[in-house]
N, C-alpha and C positions, 0 to 999 in steps of 0.2 A: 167574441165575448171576452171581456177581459180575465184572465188567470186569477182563480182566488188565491190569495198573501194572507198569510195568519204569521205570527210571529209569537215564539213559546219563549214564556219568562221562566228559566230552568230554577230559578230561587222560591218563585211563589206557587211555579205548578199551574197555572193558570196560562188560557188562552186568548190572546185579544185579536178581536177584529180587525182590522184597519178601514174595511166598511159596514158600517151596522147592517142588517138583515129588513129585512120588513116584518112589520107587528104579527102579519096572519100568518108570516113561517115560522115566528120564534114560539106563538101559539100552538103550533099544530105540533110542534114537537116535545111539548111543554113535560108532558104526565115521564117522556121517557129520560128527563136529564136528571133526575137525582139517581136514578136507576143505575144512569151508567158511570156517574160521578165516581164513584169509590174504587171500579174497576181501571180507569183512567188514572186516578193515581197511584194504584198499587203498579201498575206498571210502568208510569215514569219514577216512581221512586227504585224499581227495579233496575230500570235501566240507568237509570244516574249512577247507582251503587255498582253497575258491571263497569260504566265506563269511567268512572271516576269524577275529583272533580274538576269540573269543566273551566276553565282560564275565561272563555265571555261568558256574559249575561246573560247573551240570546243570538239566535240566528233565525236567519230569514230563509225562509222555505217557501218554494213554489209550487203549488199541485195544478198540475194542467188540470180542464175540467172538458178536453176534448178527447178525442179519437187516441190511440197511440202515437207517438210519433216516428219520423223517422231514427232518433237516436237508439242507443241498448237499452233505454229506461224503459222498464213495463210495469204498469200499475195496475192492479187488481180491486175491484171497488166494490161494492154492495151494492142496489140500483136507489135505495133511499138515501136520500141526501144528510149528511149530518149537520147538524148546527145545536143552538144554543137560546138558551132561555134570555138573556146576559151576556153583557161583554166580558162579566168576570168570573162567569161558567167556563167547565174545559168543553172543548170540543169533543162532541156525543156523538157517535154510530150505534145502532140501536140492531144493524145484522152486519155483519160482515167486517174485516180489516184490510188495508190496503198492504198489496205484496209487490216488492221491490226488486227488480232483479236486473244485473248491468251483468250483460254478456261479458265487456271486454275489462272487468273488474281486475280477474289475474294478470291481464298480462299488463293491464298500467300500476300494477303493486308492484309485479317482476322492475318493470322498465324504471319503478323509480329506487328502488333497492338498488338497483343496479345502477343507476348515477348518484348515490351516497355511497356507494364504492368506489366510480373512481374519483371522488372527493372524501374519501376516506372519514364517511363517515358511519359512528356505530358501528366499524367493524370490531368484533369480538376474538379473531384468532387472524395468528401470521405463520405461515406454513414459509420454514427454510427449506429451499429446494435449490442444492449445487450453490454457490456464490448468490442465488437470486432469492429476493424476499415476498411475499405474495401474499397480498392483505385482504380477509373477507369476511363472508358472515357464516358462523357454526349453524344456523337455520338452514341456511343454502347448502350448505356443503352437505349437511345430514339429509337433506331432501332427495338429493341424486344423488349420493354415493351410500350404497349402505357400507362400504370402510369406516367410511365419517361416521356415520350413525353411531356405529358399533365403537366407534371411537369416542365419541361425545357422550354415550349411553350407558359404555358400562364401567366395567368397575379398573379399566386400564388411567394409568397414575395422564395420561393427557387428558381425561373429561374437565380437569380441574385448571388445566394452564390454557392459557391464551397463544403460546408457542410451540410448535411443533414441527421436527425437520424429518422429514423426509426422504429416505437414502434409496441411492440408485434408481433414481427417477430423472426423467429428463424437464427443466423447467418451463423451457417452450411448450411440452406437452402437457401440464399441470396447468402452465396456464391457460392453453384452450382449453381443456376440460371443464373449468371452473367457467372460463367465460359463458360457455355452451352452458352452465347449469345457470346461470342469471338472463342468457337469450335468447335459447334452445335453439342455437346456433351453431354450425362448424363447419368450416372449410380442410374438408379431406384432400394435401396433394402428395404427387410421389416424396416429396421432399421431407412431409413430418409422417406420414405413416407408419415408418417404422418405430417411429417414437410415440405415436397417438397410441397405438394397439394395445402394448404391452404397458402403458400407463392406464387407459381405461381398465384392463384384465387385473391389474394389482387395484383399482380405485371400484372397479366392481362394478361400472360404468357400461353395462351389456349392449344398450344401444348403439354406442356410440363403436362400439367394438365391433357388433355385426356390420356397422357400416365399413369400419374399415378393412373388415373380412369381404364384403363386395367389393368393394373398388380394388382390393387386389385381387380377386376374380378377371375383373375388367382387364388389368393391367397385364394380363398370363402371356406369356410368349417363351417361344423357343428356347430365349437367349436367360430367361430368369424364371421360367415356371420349377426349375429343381432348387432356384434360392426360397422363392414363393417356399415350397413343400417344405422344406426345411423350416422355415421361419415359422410356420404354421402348427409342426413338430413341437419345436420350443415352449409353445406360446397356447399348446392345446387348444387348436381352432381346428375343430374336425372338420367339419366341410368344406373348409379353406385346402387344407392336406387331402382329401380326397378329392375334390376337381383339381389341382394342382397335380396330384398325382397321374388325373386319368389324361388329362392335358400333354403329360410329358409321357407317356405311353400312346397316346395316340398322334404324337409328333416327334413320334423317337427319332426319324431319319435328322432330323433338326437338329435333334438334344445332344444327338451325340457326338456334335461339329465342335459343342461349346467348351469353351473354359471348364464351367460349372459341374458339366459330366467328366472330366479326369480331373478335376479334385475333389470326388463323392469319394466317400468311404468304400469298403467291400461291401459291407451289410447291403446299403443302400445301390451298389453294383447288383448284387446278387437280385435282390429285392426286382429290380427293374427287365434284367434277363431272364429272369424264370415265369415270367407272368404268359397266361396264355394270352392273354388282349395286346400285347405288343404290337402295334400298325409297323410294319417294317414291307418294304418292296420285295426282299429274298432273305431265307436265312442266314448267308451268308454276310450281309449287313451286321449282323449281330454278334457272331466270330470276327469281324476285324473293327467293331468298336471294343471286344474282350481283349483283344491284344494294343490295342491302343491306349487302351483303363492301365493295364498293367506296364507295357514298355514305357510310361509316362512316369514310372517312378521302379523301375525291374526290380531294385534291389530289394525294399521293401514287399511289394507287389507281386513276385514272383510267387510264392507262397500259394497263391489261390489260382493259379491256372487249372488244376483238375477240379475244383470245388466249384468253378464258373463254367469250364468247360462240359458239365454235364448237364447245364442249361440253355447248351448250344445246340441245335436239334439237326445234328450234323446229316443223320438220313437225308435230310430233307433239301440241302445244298447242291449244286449243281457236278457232278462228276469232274468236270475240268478242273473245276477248283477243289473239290476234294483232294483231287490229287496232285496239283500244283502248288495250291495256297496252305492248304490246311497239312497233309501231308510233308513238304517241302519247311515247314514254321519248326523250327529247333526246339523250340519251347514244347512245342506237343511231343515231337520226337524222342524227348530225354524226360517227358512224365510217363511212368506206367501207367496210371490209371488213363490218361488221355490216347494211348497209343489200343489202349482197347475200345475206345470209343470210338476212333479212327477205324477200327477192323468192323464193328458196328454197322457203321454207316457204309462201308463197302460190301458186307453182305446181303444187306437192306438193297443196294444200286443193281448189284448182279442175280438177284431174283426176283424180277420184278411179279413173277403168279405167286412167289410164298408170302411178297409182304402181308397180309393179314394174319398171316401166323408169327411176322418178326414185328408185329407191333407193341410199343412201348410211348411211355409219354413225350418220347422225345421223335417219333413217327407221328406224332399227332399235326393238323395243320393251326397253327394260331389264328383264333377269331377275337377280332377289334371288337372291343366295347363301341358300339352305336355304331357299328356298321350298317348300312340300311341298301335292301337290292335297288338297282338300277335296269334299264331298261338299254342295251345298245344296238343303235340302226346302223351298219356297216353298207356302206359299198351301195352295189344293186346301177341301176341303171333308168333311163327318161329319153324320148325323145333323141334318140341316138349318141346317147352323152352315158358313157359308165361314168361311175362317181370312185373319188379317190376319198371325197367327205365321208365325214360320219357325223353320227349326233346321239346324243344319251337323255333317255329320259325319267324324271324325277315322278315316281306313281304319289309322293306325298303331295307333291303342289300344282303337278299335274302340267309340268313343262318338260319343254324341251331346248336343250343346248348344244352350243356344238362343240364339238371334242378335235385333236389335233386328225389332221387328215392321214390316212394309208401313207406308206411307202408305194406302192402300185396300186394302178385304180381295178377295180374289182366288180364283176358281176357276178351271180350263180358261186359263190364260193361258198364255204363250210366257216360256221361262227360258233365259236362255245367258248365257256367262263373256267380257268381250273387255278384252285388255288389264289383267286385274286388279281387274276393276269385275265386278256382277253387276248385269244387264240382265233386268227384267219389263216385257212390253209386253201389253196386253191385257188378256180376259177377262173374268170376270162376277161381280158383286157381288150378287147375292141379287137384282137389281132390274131390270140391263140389261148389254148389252152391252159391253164397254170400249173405249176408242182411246187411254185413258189410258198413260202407261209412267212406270218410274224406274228410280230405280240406286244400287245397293249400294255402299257403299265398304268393305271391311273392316278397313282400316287405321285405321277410326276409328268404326266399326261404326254407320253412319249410313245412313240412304235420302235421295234427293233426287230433287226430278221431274224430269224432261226432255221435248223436245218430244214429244206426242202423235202416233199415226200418224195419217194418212190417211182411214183407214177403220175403224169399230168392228170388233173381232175376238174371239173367243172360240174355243176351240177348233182353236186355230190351230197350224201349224207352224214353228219357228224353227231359226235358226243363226247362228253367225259365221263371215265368211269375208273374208280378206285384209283384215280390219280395220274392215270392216263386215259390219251386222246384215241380214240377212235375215226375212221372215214373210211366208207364201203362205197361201191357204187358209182355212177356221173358217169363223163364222157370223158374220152384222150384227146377228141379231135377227130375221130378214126371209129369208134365203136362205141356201145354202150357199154359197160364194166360191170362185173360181178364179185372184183377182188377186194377182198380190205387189209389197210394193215394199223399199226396201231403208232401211237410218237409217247416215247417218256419225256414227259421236260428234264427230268434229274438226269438221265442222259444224255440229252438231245438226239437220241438215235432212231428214226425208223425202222419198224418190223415188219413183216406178212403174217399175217393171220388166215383161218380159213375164208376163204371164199363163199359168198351166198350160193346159192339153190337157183336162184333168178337172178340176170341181167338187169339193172334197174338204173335208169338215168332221171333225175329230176325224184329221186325219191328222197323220204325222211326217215330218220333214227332218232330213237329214245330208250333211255333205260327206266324200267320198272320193274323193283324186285330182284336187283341182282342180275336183269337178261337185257339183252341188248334187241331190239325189234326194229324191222326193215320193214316199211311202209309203202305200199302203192308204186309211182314211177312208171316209165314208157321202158318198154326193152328192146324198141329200133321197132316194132311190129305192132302193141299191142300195149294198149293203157291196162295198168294192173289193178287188180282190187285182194292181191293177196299179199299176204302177210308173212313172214318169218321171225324165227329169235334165236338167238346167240347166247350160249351160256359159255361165260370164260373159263369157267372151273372146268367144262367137257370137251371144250375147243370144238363145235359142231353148232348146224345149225337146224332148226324142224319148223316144219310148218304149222302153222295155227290157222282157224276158221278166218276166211277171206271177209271185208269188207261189204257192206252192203251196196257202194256204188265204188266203178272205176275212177281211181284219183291219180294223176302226175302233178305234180308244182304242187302238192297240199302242205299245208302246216302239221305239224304234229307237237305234240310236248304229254308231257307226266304228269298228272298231281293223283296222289297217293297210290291206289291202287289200279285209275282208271290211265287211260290210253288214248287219247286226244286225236281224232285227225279230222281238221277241218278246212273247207274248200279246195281247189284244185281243178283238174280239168279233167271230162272225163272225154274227151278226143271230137266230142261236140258244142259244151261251152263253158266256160267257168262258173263254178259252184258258189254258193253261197250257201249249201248244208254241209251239217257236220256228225258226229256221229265218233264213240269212244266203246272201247273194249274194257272189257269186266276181266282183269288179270284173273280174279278167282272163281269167277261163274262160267269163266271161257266161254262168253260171247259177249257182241256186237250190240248197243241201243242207239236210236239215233235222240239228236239233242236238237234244238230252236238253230236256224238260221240266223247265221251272220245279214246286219243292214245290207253288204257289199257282196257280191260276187266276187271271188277272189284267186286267182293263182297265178304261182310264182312269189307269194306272200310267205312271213314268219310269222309262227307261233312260237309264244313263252309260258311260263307258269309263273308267278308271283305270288307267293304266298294265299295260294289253292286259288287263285284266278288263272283265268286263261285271256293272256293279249293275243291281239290279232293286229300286224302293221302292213302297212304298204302291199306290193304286189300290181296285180293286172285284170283289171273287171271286162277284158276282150277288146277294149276300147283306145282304154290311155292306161297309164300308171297313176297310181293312186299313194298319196302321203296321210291319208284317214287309220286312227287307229281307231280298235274296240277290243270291252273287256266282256269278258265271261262268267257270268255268276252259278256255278254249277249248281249253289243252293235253291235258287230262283226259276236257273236255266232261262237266263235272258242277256241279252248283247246290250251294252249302253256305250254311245260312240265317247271319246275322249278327246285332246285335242291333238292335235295333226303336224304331223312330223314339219318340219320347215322344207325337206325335201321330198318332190314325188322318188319313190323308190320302187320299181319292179327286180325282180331277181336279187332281192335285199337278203343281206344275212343280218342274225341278230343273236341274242345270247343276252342274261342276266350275268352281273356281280356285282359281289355285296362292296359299298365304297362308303369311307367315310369323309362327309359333307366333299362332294367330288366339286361342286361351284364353286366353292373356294379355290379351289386348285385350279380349274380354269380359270379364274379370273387373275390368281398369283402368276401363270406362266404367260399369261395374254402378256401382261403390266413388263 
């Protein structure tokens, strides 16, 4: 059908045809054209009068009389057809108006505004910025910037001129900013950020600001998250200054390699060493980035060694270096106040039962902002192959990776987490017994030895408590064992403690409530189902209500008050029940069955779950985990270690984003 064409004489008001109508339509519409006569020119005289007058005679207009099209034009029509008595009648609708609406209206007014700028044309104002001259329109500029506005709007002596300079802005940056307000356009690089920021913040340009507050999020590293913080400072971007801030706290070993940390202020020294969230490997990192803050400028700098020094949590440093590094340092030596914080920490090493009565904020252990726990598979053994591998797993995404291997390869040994370090002491090497131990760091994904215990152990029981390591129990090679002693990391020294009540090889330890409890195990004779606890403050140990079934190789762990031991052997076949102790009702309930038959297998807690990995279902060895919903009291399998591991140890710590770190020491 062809398109109806009318063409409107703007002088006479009148509409003409360009094809006549047929008689029985211009009929049938007849009674309603005077009706709508008056209303049709009250509104083109209305509209002449908004839009002024008009340079043609006439234009030619096209109304589809189909469907919508595919363009942005949308017409809205009434279903009765209008027409006309007369060619020199206007054109009558008797319901309804047609409504016009084009999507992409704004942005072809933007797009042509914008090329009568840069053919300079109709621009109204010329902003002087530095030697550079920058010509646009005061519509635009008041649209995005409310500076402008407030500039063009009120009663400041610029609404009235056409020029305006600009101080202490950069022009490169003015002039993206304006572009972006005729584009809505902008290319954020390292290169104008610093200048985009702080012009959008003076131009009140919030958008464009928050963007450039992300992209230096993006950009955060080691070597510039402390210029980040600062610049963020200046420029009152708080969220910019707080992940920049937690950025260089949780990569302090990094931060404080750089340039950038020995030419920080005090303030901003002090600021960064007193924080509990500090990720650092040892305290002793922290003390000799405080001396290196200062011998970087002494003279100056001297000044604040006791004022920094007492955010150095010297308790908590390693003995050796207490007394070589920190002791032996001139600077500590000729401060009073720091030679008493020196005797501090040496009181704090040499009593190790009164530390809870020598506690102070500087005894406390530092926790990382988003440190999140970790699951680690140590050692254990397959098919006649003990493992020197390990592997750690992530409970949020529910994998598993692998972590640097052992120094010695390890079966049956003793696994626990203290202070952020991961502690293996013991076990057996395909050959003998162990006395051997070391320790994990995972901040830099490294093992390193430490002193040996006492006694060879395999099959041993372990734990951390009050900041020291525990191991009771296991084999020599030679007999079952009933003795335990204890390891300080802060001194690296072994002690004996009292010995258990029972012989116990292949048993497990846990603390609950301050006592330390010995769990099930073989004593060369006889699989056990009894129990004991240890309280450090009485140095003794008592027995408690036995077990409902005989366990060796069982799992054990803690969450809150109850007392976990699940699977094990009890001298006829591996378990797959389990069954937990009421610390306060003083007894025994049993719980749902593990999918797997299990011992020689580790038990964990995880934020009031119970894991269950690896171990020996009588058969093979098994790399199958599961968890434990005590609220449900039901086992859901998870996924599976990459290694089979029987005689596996394991242990939680809290690491922050530990993949990363793997993949930076792989590379």
């Amino acid at each position: 059908m062809t398109p109806l064409s009318f063409k409107y004489n703007r002088r006479s008001r009148k509409t003409y045809f360009r094809h006549a109508l047929p008689a029985r339509i211009l009929n049938k519409f007849k009674p309603s054209i005077e009706e709508y006569t008056h209303t049709r020119l009250n509104f083109f005289s209305a509209h002449r009068s908004q839009r002024g007058k008009m340079s043609s005679e006439s234009e030619e207009l096209q109304l589809p009389t189909t469907s919508t099209p595919t363009s942005s034009v949308v017409f809205e029509a009434s279903t009765q057809t209008p027409t006309s008595e007369n060619c020199d009648s206007p054109l009558v609708s008797p319901k309804g108006n047609y409504s016009l609406t084009t999507s992409d209206h704004s942005n072809n007014t933007l797009i042509n505004v914008y090329k009568m700028r840069q053919h300079g044309q109709l621009c109204d104002i010329t902003l002087h910025v530095g030697l550079e001259i920058i010509r646009a329109h005061k519509v635009i500029l008041a649209s995005i910037s409310p500076y402008f506005f407030a500039m063009f709007n009120g009663d400041m002596r610029e609404q009235a001129s056409n020029e305006i300079i600009l101080h202490d802005m950069d022009p490169i940056a003015v002039e993206l900013l304006i572009e972006y307000g005729y584009t809505g356009q902008i290319v954020i690089t390292p290169e104008n950020v610093q200048v985009l920021l702080p012009a959008s913040s003076v131009l009140q340009m919030s958008s464009v600001r928050e963007a450039c507050c992300r992209f230096l999020m993006k950009q955060l590293h080691p070597t510039n998250c402390l210029g980040i913080r600062s610049f963020a400072d200046t420029h009152s971007c708080k969220e910019l200054h707080r992940r920049s801030h937690c950025f260089a706290l949780q990569n302090f070993q990094q931060v404080v390699g750089t340039e950038e940390f020995l030419l920080l202020p005090f303030q901003e020294i002090e600021e960064l060493i007193s924080n509990s969230q500090l990720n650092i490997c040892a305290e002793e990192d922290v003390f000799s980035a405080v001396l290196n803050w200062i011998k970087h400028d002494l003279t100056e700098r001297k000044q604040y060694i006791s004022q920094l020094m007492e955010h150095v949590r010297l308790p908590l440093v390693n003995r050796e270096f207490l007394m070589t590094r920190v002791d032996g340092e001139t600077l500590v030596r000729e401060d009073n106040q720091c030679r008493e914080l020196l005797l501090e920490a040496m009181r704090y090493h040499l009593a190790p039962e009164r530390r809870c009565a020598l506690s102070t904020p500087r005894t406390l252990e530092r926790k990382p902002k988003g440190a999140e726990p970790y699951l680690f598979a140590i050692g254990g053994g397959s098919l006649f192959a003990i493992h020197s591998e390990c592997e750690v797993y992530n409970p949020k995404s529910d994998t598993w990776s692998a972590i640097a291997p052992m120094q010695w390869r390890r079966s049956r040994c003793g696994v626990t987490g203290l202070r952020r370090l991961l502690y293996v002491v013991g076990g057996y090497d395909g050959a003998s017994d162990l006395a051997t131990a070391e320790c994990f760091n995972p901040l830099i994904n490294n093992w390193s030895p430490i002193t040996p215990m006492g006694t060879k152990r395999s099959c041993l029981g372990i734990c951390a408590f009050n900041g020291l390591i525990y191991v009771c129990g296991g084999y020599d090679g030679a007999s079952c064992l009933s003795s335990m002693e204890r390891f300080d990391p802060l001194t690296g020294v072994w002690c004996s403690c009292p010995a258990m009540n029972t012989r116990r090889r292949y048993c497990r330890i846990a603390v609950v409530e301050n006592c330390i409890y010995a769990l099930g195990g073989f004593d060369s004779t006889n699989y056990q189902a009894s129990v004991e606890r240890y309280d450090p403050r009485q140095g003794s140990w008592h027995s408690i209500p036995s077990m409902s079934s005989r366990r060796s190789s069982c799992g054990v762990a803690a969450v809150e008050e109850f007392l976990y031991c699940i699977g094990g052997n009890d001298g006829t076949v591996c378990m797959a029940s389990g069954e937990r102790f009421n610390v306060r009702r003083n007894a025994w309930e049993p719980i749902t069955a593990m999918h797997n038959r299990r011992s020689t297998h580790e038990v964990v807690a995880i934020n009031g779950f119970v894991y269950a990995l690896g171990g020996n279902d009588g058969s093979s060895s098994l790399n199958s985990v599961e968890i434990y919903d005590p609220k449900l009291n039901k086992w859901t399998l998870l996924s599976s270690m990459v290694t089979r591991r029987s005689s596996v140890g394991a242990a939680v710590l809290e690491c922050i984003n530990i993949e990363h770190v793997l993949r930076s020491t792989r590379s």
